[in-house]
C-alpha positions in Angstrom: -42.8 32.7 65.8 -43.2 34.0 69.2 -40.4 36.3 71.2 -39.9 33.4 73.0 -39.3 30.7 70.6 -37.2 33.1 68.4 -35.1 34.2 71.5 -34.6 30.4 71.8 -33.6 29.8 68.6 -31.3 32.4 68.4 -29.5 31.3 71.7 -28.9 28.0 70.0 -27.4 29.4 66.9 -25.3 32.2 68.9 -25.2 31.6 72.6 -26.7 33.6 75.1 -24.9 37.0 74.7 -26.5 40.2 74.7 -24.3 43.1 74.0 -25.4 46.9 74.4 -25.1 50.0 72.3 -24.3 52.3 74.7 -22.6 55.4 72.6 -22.0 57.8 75.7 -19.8 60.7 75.5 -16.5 59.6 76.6 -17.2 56.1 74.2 -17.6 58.2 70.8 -14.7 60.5 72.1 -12.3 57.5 72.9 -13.2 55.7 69.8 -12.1 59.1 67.6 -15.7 59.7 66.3 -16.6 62.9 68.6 -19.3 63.7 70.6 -22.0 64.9 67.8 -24.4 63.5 65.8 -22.3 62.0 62.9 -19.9 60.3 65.5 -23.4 58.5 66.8 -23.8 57.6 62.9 -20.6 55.9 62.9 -20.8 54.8 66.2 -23.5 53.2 65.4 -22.7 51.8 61.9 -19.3 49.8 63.5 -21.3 48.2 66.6 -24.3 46.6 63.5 -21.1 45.7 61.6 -19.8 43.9 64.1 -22.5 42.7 66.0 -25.3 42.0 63.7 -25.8 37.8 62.7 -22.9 37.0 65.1 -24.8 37.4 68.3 -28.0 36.6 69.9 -29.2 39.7 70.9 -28.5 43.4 70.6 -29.8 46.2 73.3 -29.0 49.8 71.5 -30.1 52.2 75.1 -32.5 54.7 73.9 -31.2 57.8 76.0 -28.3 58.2 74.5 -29.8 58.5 70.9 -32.7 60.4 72.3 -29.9 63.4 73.6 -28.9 64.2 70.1 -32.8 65.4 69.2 -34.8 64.1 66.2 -31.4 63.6 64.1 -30.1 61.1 67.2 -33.6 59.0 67.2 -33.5 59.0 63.3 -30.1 57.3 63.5 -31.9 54.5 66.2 -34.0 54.2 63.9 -31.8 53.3 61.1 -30.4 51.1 63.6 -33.1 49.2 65.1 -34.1 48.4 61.0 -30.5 47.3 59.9 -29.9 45.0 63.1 -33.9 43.0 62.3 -32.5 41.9 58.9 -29.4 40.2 60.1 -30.3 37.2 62.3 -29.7 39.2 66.0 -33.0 40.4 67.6 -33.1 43.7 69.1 -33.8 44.6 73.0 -34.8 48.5 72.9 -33.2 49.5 76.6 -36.0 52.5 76.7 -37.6 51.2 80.8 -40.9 52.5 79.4 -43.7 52.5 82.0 -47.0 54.3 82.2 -50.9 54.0 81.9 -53.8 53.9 79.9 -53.7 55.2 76.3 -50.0 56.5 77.1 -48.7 53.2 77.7 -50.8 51.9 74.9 -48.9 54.4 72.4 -45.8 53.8 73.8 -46.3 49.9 73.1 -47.3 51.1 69.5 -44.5 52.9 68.9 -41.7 49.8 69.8 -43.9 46.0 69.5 -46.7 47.1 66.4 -45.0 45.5 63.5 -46.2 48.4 61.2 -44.4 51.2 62.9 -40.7 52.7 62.0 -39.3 51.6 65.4 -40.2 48.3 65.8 -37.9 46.1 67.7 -38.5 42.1 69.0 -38.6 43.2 72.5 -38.5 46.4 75.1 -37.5 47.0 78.5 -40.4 48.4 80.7 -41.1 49.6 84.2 -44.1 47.5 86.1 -43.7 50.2 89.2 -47.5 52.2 88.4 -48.9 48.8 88.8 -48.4 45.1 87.0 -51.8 46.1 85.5 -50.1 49.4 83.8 -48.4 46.9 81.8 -51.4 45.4 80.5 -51.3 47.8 77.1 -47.4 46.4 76.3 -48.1 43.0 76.7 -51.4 43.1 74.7 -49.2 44.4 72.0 -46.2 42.2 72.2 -48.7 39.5 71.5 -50.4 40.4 69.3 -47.1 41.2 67.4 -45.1 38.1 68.3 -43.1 40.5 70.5 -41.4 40.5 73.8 -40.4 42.5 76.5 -38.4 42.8 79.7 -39.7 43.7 83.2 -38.0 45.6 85.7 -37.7 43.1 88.4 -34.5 43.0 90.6 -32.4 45.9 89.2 -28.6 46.3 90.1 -28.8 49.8 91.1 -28.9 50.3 95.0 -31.6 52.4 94.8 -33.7 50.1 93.6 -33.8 48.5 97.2 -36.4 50.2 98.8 -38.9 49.6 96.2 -38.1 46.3 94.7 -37.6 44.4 98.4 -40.4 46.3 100.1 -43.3 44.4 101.5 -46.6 44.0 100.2 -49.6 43.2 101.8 -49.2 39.6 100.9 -45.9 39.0 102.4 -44.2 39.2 99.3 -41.4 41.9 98.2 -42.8 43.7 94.8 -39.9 42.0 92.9 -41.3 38.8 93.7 -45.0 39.7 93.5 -43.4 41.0 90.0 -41.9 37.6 88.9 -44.8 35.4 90.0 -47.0 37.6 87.6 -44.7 36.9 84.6 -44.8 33.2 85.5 -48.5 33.1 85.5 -48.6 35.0 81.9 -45.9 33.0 80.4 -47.5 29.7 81.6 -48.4 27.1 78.9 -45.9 28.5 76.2 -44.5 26.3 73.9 -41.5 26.8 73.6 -40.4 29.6 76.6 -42.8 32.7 77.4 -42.2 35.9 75.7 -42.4 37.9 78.9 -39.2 38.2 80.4 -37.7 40.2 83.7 -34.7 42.3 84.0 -31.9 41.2 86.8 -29.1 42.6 87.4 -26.0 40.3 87.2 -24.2 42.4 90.3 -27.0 41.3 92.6 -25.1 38.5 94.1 -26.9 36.1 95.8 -30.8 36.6 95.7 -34.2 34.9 97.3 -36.1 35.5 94.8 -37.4 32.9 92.6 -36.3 34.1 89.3 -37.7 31.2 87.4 -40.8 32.5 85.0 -40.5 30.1 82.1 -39.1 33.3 79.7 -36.0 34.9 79.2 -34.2 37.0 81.5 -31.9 39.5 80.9 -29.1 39.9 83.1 -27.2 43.8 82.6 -24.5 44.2 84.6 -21.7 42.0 82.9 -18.0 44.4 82.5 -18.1 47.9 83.7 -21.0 47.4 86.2 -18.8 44.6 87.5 -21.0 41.7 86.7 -18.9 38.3 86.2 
């Protein structure tokens, strides 16, 4: 099955709930674990507990396995393999983004069925060109993958490169969105080629609908309702 149609199916079994695992500092601290490798272990351990089969979707962010060295990204990847065998498909929050044989490697390393750190979808960045994403979404279909384009993201920085003008009178976010419409276009059952936007936004012009998934961060702490 596709990204898409899985993503579907699993929002019918679980609604459409994606929750993070975010383990920063103050999070492992609070929750009595400490701020070291084997409080990320157990960290880790309670969120696929609690999370895995009972939810749609689960986004473990990269960076903050990444800071604890090869030990930290051996522990995602322990992760990552426990979470596919439970039902819940796994968003890698890793905003990837680069060209040619890089970004190929990089859509190896998360999408290519074959390799340790697989996942059913990963966030990447379209802002060296939508055509530097070419490599990732060759991948993901080939794989029956997914990913999520940075599109409208709820930082305020994001502002004066997302609504900036192109030469075609569109903002890049748009420009952006349109291209994931065209590529999701005849899907059966909902494209595999979703966009990130951020559920603090507010009110937005944008026409947000691409025929796949989006996935809306924001929701608690950011101050997303």
């Amino acid at each position: 099955m596709s990204f898409g149609s899985r993503a579907r199916a699993a929002r019918n079994a679980y609604g459409p709930l994606c929750v993070g695992i975010d383990p920063h500092a103050h999070l492992l601290e609070q929750w009595g674990y400490g701020d070291n490798v084997d409080g990320l272990a157990r960290f880790a351990s309670a969120c696929v507990e609690a999370f895995a089969g009972r939810v749609a979707f689960v986004k473990p962010q990269s960076a903050f396995f990444e800071r604890f060295g090869a030990k930290g990204v051996a522990i995602l990847e322990q992760t990552i393999r426990d979470l596919r065998h439970t039902g819940s498909l796994v968003i890698l929050d890793a905003k990837r983004g680069d060209i040619g044989s890089t970004a190929e490697a990089y859509a190896q390393a998360y999408l290519d069925d074959d390799q340790p750190m697989a996942v059913d979808a990963i966030t990447i960045s379209p802002f060296l060109g939508f055509g530097s994403l070419e490599p990732f979404l060759k991948v993901a279909e080939e794989n029956d993958g997914g990913v999520f384009v940075l599109a409208l993201t709820s930082n305020p920085q994001g502002h004066e490169v997302q609504q900036a003008i192109g030469a075609d009178g569109k903002t890049v976010s748009q420009s952006i969105l349109d291209q994931l419409r065209e590529r999701n276009a005849g899907a059966a059952h909902g494209g595999s080629f979703g966009a990130v936007v951020g559920a603090t936004l507010g009110e937005i012009e944008q026409d947000i609908a691409i025929d796949g998934p989006l996935l809306v961060p924001g929701f608690g702490a950011q101050g997303g309702t």
